[in-house]
LUMVOZA-400570 format. One record per residue (C-alpha): residue in three letters; residue number from 0; chain; x, y, z. Coordinates in steps of 0.2 Angstrom, whole numbers, padded with zeros to 4 digits. Layout:
- r_k_c_u_v_w
- ALA_NUM_A_X_Y_Z $
...
***
This chain:
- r_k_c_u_v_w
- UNK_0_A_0124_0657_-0743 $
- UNK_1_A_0124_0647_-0726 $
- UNK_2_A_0134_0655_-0712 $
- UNK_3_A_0146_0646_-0704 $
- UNK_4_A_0148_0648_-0686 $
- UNK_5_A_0163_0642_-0674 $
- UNK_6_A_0149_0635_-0663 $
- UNK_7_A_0143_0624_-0676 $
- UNK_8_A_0158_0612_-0675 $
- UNK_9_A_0154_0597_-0668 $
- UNK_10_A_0171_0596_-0655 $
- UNK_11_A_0166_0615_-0648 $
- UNK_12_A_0153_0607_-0638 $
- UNK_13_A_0142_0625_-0628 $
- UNK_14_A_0154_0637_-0637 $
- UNK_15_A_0139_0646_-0643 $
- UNK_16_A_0141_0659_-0631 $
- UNK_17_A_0157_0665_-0637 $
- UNK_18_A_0152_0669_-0652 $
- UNK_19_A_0139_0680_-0647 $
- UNK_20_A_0151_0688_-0634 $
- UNK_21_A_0163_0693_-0649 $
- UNK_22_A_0147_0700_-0658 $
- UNK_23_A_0145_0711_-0644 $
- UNK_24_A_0162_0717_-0641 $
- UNK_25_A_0162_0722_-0657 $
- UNK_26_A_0147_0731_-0657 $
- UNK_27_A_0157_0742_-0645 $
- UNK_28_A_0171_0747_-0657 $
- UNK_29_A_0167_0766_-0657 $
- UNK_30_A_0182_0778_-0657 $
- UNK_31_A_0179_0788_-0640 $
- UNK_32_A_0186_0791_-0627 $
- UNK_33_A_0203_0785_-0632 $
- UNK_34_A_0208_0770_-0621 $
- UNK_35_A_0224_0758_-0615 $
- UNK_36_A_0224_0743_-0609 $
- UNK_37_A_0238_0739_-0595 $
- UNK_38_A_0244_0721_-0588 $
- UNK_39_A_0249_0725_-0572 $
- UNK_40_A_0256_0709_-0564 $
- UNK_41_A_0253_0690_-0567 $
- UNK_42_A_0233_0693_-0565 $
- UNK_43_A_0229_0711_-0568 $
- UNK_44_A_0223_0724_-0580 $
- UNK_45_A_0221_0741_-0579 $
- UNK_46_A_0209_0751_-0590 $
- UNK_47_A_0212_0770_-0592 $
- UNK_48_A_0200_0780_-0603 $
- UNK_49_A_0205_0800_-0607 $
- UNK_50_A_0189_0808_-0599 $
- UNK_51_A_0196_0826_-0598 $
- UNK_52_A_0183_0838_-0594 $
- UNK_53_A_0170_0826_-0585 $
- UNK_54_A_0169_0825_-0566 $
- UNK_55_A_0166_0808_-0556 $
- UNK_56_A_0148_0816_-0553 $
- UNK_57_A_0146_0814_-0573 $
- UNK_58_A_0155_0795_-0574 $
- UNK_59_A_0143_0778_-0573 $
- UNK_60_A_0152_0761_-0571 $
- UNK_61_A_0142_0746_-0573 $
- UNK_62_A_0145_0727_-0574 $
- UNK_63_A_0133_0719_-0584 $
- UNK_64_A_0132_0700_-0591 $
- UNK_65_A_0151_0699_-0588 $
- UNK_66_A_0150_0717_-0598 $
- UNK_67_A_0161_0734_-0590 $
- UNK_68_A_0151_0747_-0597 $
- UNK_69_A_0157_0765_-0595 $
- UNK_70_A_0147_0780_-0598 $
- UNK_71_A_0148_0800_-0595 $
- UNK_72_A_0136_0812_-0599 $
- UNK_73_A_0141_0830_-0593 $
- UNK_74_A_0127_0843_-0587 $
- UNK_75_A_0122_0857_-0599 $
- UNK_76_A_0133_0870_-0600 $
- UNK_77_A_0129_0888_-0598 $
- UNK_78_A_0119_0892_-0615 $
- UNK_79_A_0127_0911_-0613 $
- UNK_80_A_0143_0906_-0618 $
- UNK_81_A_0150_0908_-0636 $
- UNK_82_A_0166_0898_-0641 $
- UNK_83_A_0175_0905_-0655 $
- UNK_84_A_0185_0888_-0657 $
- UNK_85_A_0177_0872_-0649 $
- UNK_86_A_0190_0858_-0649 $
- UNK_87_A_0186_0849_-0632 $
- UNK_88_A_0174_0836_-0633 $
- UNK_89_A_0160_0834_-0621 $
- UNK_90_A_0148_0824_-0631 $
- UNK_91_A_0142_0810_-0619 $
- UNK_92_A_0150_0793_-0622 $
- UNK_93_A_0148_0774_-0618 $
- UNK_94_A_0162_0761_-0619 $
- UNK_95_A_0161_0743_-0616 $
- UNK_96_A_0173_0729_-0614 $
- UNK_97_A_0168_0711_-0611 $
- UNK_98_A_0178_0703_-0597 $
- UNK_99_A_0183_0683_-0597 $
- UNK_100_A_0174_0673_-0583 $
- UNK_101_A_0185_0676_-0565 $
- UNK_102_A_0190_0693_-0570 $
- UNK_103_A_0182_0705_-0556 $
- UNK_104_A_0183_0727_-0555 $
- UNK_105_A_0193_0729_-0540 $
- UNK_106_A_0194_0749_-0542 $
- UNK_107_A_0189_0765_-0551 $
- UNK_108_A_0199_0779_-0550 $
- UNK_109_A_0197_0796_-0555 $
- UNK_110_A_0214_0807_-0559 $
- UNK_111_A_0221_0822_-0570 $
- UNK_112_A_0207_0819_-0583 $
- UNK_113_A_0211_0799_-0583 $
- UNK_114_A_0198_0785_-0577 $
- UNK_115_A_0208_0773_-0571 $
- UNK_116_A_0199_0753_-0569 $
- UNK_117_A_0206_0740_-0559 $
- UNK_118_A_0203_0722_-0564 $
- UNK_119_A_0208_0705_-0557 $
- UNK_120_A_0207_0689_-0563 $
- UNK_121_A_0206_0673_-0552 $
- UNK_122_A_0215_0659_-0559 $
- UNK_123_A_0203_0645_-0551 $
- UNK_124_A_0214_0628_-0546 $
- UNK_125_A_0216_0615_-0558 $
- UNK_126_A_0203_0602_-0556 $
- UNK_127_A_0202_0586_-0561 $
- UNK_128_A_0187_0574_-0561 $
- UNK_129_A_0184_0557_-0565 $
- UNK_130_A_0170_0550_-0570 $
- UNK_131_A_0162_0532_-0566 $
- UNK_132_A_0156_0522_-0580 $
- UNK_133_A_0137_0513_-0575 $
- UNK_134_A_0132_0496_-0582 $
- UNK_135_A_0117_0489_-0586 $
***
């Protein structure tokens, strides 16, 4: 069976790239740490992530190909510890969100065991262009 693709339409001319940015944010659909997503305002977000037990020292945030990639990773605890009961995670992590062009990170924040990320989108001015017509 032949896939079909959304980019394969012949009106959604260079939407190929699209597609493969929805095949990527899906790939990033794991369940940890929990996260919200705020809109604060007409052009910004705000994205929180429940990092409890992880210091700044043990966070990364990277932009990659218009990708916000947040990982942790904490140091090894002390090996002479014994838990009787182990319910705080502190397995290493990395959460990705794709962000739309114009959207730029305009903070990280670390507080009570919350990430806080700052985000803002430009809203670029409507152009309009026309376009001359050559004869031959």
């Amino acid at each position: 069976m032949t896939k079909i693709s959304l980019a394969t339409h012949p009106f959604l001319l260079g939407f190929d790239q699209l597609e493969r940015l929805a095949e990527r944010a899906a790939k990033g659909a794991e369940g940890y740490p929990p996260y919200n997503i705020e809109h604060l305002g007409p052009d910004g977000f705000r994205i929180t992530l429940a990092v409890a037990g992880f210091s700044d020292e043990d966070l990364s945030i990277t932009l990659e190909d218009r990708q916000l990639v947040v990982r942790g990773r904490q140091a090894e605890t002390d090996s002479e510890r014994v838990f009787l009961h182990r319910g705080i995670a502190a397995r290493a992590f990395q959460r990705s969100f794709v962000l739309a062009d114009g959207v730029e990170v305009v903070a990280a924040e670390l507080q009570n065991g919350l990430l806080h990320v700052d985000l803002h989108r430009s809203v670029p001015d409507s152009i309009v262009q026309t376009i001359p017509i050559s004869r031959k």
